[in-house]
N, C-alpha and C positions, 0 to 999 in steps of 0.2 A: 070766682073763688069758692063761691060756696057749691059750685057743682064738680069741682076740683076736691075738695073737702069729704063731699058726700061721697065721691065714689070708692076715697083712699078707706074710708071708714068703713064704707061694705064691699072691699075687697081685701080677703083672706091671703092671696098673695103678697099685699102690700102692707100688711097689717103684718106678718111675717119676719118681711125685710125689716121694716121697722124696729119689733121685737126683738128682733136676733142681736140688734146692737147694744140692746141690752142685758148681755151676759156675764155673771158672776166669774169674770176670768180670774188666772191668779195675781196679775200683777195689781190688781182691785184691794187692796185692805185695811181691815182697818172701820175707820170713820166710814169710808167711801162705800165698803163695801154694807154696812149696814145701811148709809142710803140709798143705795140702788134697791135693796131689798124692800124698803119703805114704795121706794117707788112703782115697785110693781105689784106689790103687794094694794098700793092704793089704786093702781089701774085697773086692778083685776074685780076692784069694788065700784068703779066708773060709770061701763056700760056691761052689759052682756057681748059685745061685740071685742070689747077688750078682754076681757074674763078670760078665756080659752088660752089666746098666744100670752100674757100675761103671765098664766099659772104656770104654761110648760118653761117657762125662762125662770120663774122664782124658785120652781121646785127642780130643774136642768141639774143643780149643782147643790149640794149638800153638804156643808163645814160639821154637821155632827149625825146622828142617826135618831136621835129624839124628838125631832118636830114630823118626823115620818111613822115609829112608831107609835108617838102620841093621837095621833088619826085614830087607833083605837082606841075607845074608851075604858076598856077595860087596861088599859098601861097605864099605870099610874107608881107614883115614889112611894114604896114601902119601908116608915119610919124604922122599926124594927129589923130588919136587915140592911138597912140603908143602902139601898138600893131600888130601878126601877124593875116591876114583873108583870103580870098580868093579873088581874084580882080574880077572872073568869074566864070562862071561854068567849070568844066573842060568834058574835052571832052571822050568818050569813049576808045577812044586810051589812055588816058593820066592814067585813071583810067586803064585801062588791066595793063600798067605798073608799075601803083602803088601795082596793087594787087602780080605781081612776090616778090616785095619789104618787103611786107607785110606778108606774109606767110610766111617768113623764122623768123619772130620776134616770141620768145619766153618767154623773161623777160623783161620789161619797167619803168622807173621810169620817174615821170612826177610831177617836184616839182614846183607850182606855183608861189612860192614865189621867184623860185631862177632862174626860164628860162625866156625869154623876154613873156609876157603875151601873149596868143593866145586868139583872141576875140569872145565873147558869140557867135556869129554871124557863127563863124569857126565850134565852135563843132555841133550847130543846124543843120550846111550845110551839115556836113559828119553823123549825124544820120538820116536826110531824106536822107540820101543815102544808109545807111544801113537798114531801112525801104523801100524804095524803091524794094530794091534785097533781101531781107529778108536774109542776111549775114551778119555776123560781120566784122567789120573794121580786126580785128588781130584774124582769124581763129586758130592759131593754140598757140595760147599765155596762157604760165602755170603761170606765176607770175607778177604779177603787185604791184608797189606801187604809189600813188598818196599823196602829200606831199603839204600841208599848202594852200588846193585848198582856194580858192574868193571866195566873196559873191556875185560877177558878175552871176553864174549858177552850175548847177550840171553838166554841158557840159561833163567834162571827163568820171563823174560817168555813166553817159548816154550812153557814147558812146564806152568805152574802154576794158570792161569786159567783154566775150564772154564766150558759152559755156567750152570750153576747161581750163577755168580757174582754179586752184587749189588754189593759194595762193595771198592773195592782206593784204596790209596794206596800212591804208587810215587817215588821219588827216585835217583837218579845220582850218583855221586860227580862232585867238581869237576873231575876232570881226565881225562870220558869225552870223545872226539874226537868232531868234528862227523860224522864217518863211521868207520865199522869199516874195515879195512883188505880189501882185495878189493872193497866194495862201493860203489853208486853210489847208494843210499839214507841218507840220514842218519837217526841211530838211532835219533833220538828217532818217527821216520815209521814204522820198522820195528816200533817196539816198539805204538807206537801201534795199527798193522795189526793185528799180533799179538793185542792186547787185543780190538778191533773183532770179530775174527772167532772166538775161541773164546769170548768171551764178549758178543753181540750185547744183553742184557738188563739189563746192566748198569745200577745204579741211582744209585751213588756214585762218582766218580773225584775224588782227592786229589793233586795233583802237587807234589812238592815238592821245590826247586831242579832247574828242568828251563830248565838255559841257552840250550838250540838251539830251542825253539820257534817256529816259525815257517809261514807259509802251507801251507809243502807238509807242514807236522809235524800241524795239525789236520784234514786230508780224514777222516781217519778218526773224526772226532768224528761227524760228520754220520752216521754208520752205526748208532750207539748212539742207538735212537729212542725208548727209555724212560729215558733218564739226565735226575736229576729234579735233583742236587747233582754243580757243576761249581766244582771250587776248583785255583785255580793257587799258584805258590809266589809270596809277598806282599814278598819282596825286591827290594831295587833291582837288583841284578845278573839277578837273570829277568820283568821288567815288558816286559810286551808292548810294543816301542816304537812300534806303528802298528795298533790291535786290530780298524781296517777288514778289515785280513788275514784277521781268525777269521770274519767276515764274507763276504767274498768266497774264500776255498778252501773252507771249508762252514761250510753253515747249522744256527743252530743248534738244536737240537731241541724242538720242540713241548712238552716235556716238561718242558724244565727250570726249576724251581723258586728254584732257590739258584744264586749264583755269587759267588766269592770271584777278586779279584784285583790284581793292582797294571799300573800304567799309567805311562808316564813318554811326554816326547815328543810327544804327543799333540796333533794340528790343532785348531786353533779350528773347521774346519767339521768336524766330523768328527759321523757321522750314520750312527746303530743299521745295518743290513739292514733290508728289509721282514719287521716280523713278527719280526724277531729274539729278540726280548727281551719281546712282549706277554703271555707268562704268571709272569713271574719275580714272588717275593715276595720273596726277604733278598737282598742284597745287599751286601758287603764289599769297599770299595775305596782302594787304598792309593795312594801318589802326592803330589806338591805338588799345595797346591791349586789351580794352573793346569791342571795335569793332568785333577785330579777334574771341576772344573768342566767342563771341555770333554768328559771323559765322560758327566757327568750331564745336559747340555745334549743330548748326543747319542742319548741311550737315551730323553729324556722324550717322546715321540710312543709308547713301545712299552712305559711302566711303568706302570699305568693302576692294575694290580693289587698295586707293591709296597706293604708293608707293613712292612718293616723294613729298616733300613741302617745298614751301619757306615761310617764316614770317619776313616782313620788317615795321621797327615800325615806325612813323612819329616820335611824342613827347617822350619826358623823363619819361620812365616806374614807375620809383620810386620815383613822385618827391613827392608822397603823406607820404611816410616814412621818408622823410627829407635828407639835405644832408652828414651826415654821416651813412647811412644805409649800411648794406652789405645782404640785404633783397635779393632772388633773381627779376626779375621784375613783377609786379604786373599780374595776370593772366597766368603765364606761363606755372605754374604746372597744373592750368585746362585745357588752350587748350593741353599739351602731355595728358594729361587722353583724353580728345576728341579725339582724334588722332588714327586709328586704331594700336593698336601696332603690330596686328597677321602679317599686309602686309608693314606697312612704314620698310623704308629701310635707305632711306636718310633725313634730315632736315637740314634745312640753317637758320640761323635765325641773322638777319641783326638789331642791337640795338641802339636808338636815334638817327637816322641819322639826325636828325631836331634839336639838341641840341648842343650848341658850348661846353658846360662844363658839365660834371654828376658826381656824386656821384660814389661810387668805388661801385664793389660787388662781392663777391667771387666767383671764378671757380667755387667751390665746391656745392654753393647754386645753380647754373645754373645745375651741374651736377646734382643734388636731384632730379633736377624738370624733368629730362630724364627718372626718374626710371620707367615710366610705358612704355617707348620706348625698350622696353629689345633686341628685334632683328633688332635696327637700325646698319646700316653697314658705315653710313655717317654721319659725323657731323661737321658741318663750323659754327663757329662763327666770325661773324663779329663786334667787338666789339665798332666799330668806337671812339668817346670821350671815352667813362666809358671805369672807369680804374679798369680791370679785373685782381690782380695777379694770376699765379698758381703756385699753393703749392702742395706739398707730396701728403696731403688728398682731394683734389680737384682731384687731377689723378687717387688717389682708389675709390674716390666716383662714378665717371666716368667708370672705370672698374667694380666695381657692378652694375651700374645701366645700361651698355652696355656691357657686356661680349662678344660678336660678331661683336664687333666695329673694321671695318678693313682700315678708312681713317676719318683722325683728323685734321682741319683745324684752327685756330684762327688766325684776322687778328686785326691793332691796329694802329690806327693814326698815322702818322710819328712824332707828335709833342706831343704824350703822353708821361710822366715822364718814368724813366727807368724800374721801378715797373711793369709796365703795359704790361701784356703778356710775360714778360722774363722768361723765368726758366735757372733753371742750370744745370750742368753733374747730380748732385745728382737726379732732378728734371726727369730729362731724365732716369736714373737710374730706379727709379718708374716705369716709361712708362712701360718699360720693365716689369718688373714684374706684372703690375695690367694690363697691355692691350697686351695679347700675342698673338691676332688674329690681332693686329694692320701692317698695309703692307706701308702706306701712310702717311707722319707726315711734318704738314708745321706752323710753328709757327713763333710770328715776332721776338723776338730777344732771343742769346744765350749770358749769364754772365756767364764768364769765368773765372772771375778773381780768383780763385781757381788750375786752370787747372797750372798742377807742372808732367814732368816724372815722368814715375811710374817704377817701378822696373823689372826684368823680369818673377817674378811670377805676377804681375798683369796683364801680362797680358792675362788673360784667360777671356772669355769676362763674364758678369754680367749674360746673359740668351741668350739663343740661339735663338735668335728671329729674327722672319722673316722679320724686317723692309725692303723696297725695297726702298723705295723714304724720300728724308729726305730733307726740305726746311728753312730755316730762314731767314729772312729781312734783317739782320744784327746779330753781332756778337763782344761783347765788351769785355774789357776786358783780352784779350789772350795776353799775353805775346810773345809767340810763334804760329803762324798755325800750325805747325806740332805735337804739343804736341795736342792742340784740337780735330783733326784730328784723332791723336792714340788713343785719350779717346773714344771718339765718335764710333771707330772702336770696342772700347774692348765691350762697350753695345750693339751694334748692326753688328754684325758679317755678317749677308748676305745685306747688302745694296749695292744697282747695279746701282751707281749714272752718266747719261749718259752725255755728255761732256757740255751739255747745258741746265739751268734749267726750270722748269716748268714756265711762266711766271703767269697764271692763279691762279697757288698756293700760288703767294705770292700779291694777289690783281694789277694784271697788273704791276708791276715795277719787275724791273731787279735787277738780283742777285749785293749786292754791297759789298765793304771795304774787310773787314778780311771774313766774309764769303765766299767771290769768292774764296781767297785763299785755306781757309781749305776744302772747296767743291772739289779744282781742288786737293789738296794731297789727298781726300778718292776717287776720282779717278785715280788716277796713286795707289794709293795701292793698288785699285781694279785689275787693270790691270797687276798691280807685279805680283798678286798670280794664 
């Protein structure tokens, strides 16, 4: 044992492995995450042999940029502008030291709004420094975010993003001016440049509330010729109002993969760039759906390849039908015809989130409007207010018009009436039969109140069908868990429910009431057999 011990300890390899699991990731926070910090912080004081792997794991990941610049001693809180600056220059020594510091940072978040202010004055000083030695401050730095920077300067944007950068998301507080004062650029163009040019390889940009956007704010996009994931802020207060723009000031890049964004305004003729758009796979776009549509209309010539999209609506789809409509929402059936059906695979589509109250509208009419989706494999609706029942023929219509539909999602405000999204065993019965490629089924609530033992001929199940994952919000109605449970069991015979449920599935909340129970008896019956 102790020669087992000895050697773990003088080898740097295994010292390594070791360390590495210890990383500031982000699902860490909190309590948790300042102990980890405690911990390596105290290994690093241990041995000298721990010291090294230690330091590069405490300092790997950075929640502010003040335990980095305070490495210099000359950075200190100046009462009198209340803020931090440098009191001096620092000295070459002081800087070698900083740089051992510095090189081991890989991810930073630097939120303006929420760390004690660091003065215009600070980031000038450390970018004529990095001019100076023609290096970057954070050599070896993949991920940055900068969060709700001042109208004080571009200091961060200037100085923080290096070569080696892959990933940054970046936001502006609400009341940065459309230019800096002296200047004849606007900021958002400045900051942009900025980005483009110390970091040319950039693989992620996150922009979030960036109000000035505009033609002459994206030339600098066109410079980043390996950026694969382009997401803009998804608000109506920063929606591209004309997105030919990003088009004509630059094209956009070969590369890109993902884009995320919102749209308002938008021309009925309104028609991609050449080539704009023909390698994009996900796609998240926000807007009325006048909006969407005339975007989806306009990109389909150049989406050949997507395979997944999201559609998130501002306003109330149908308010032009009135409110006893069971219409489905206005433009939907055109954007699925826009939509490549040969490669989409998945759709999420997210209804009135901007409306306290809507009109009802049938499953089935939402299903209609899927029919030219024939080989989608995903489907999440999000139904938020509008009260969505489904019925028998909503679930067949559903299975014609998705025959290869293998995970079914519908979620439903906690305070909609009981109507809204519920079905029943009968209802679920259906499933079974009109969706037998189905593996994944998360729905908000099961009515029960039918659910009576059944005899020992019934129980042979309804259809042999492959359900795997099976989720509800709730669960009313049951008399008994166990008898729901046995019903549940007889439609769906292979379901392999594991002892904890999907939290994602059921819109971020936890499994609750009679559900938890009759979920934890189709798991112990699981485990009977």
């Amino acid at each position: 044992m102790q020669s087992a011990t000895h050697f773990a300890l003088n080898s740097p390899d295994v010292l390594e492995e070791i360390f590495g699991w210890l990383g500031l990731h982000d699902h860490i926070a909190g309590d948790g995450r300042d102990a980890l910090r405690e911990a390596l912080y105290a290994a690093a004081l241990v041995c000298r042999t721990f010291s090294q792997h230690a330091l590069d794991r405490l300092w790997h990941t950075l929640d502010e940029v003040h335990p980095l610049l305070s490495v210099l001693p000359s950075f200190r809180y100046n009462k009198d502008e209340d803020a931090c600056m440098f009191s001096r220059e620092a000295t070459p020594e002081e800087w070698q030291r900083f740089e051992l510091y510095a090189c081991r940072v890989h991810a930073l978040k630097y939120d303006d709004g929420y760390e004690i202010p660091v003065h215009s004055s600070a980031w000038t000083y450390l970018q004529s420094h990095c001019q100076a030695h023609g290096a970057p401050l954070l050599p070896r730095m993949k991920s940055l975010v900068l969060r709700d920077l001042s109208t004080s300067d571009l200091g961060p944007v200037l100085v923080l993003p290096g070569p080696t950068l892959r990933h940054l998301s970046i936001s502006f507080e609400s009341r940065l001016p459309y230019r800096l004062p002296g200047s004849a650029e606007p900021v958002f163009a400045m900051a942009l440049d900025a980005v483009a040019a110390h970091s040319p390889d950039l693989h992620t940009l996150h922009f979030d509330h960036t109000f000035y956007l505009d033609a002459s704010a994206v030339l600098a996009l066109g410079r980043l010729a390996r950026l694969s994931n382009l997401s803009f802020c998804q608000c109506d207060r920063c929606a591209l109002p004309d997105f030919r723009a990003f088009w004509t000031a630059s094209p956009v890049p070969a590369s890109l993969r993902t884009l995320e964004l919102a749209v308002q305004d938008l021309p009925a003729d309104f028609v991609a760039g050449p080539g704009g758009l023909r390698f994009l796979q996900v796609l998240k776009v926000c807007g009325t759906s006048g909006d969407i549509d005339n975007f989806v209309r306009g990109i389909q010539p150049t989406s050949s390849r997507l395979h997944t999209v999201e559609i998130v609506s501002w306003r109330q789809w149908d308010a032009e039908f009135g409110e006893d409509s069971e219409a489905p929402p206005p433009h939907l059936s055109s954007i699925c015809r826009s939509l490549p059906s040969t490669s989409l695979r998945s759709l999420e589509l997210n209804l009135d989130i901007s409306s306290a109250t809507s009109s009802p509208c049938t499953f089935s009419a939402i299903a209609a409007a899927l029919r030219p989706l024939s080989n989608l494999a995903a489907f999440t609706l999000h139904a938020g207010p509008k009260r969505i029942p489904i019925s028998d023929e909503g679930v067949r219509t559903l299975g014609e018009a998705c025959p290869r539909l293998r995970s079914l999602t519908v979620t439903q405000h906690y305070y909609n009436p009981p109507d809204s999204g519920s079905v029943t065993l009968a209802v679920l019965g259906e499933i079974a039969r009109s969706c037998p490629a189905l593996e994944s089924l998360s729905l908000p609530r099961l009515a029960a109140w039918d659910c009576v033992p059944q005899p020992e001929e019934a129980e042979v199940p309804v259809a042999a069908h492959g359900l795997r994952s099976l989720e509800f919000q709730e669960v009313a109605g049951a008399a008994e868990p166990s008898f729901v449970a046995s019903a549940i069991a007889r439609i769906f015979p292979h379901l392999k429910l594991g002892a904890l449920g999907d939290s994602k599935s059921l819109g971020g909340r936890k499994e609750q009431g009679e559900w938890k129970r009759v979920r934890a008896i189709l798991c112990e019956m699981d485990e009977a057999m």
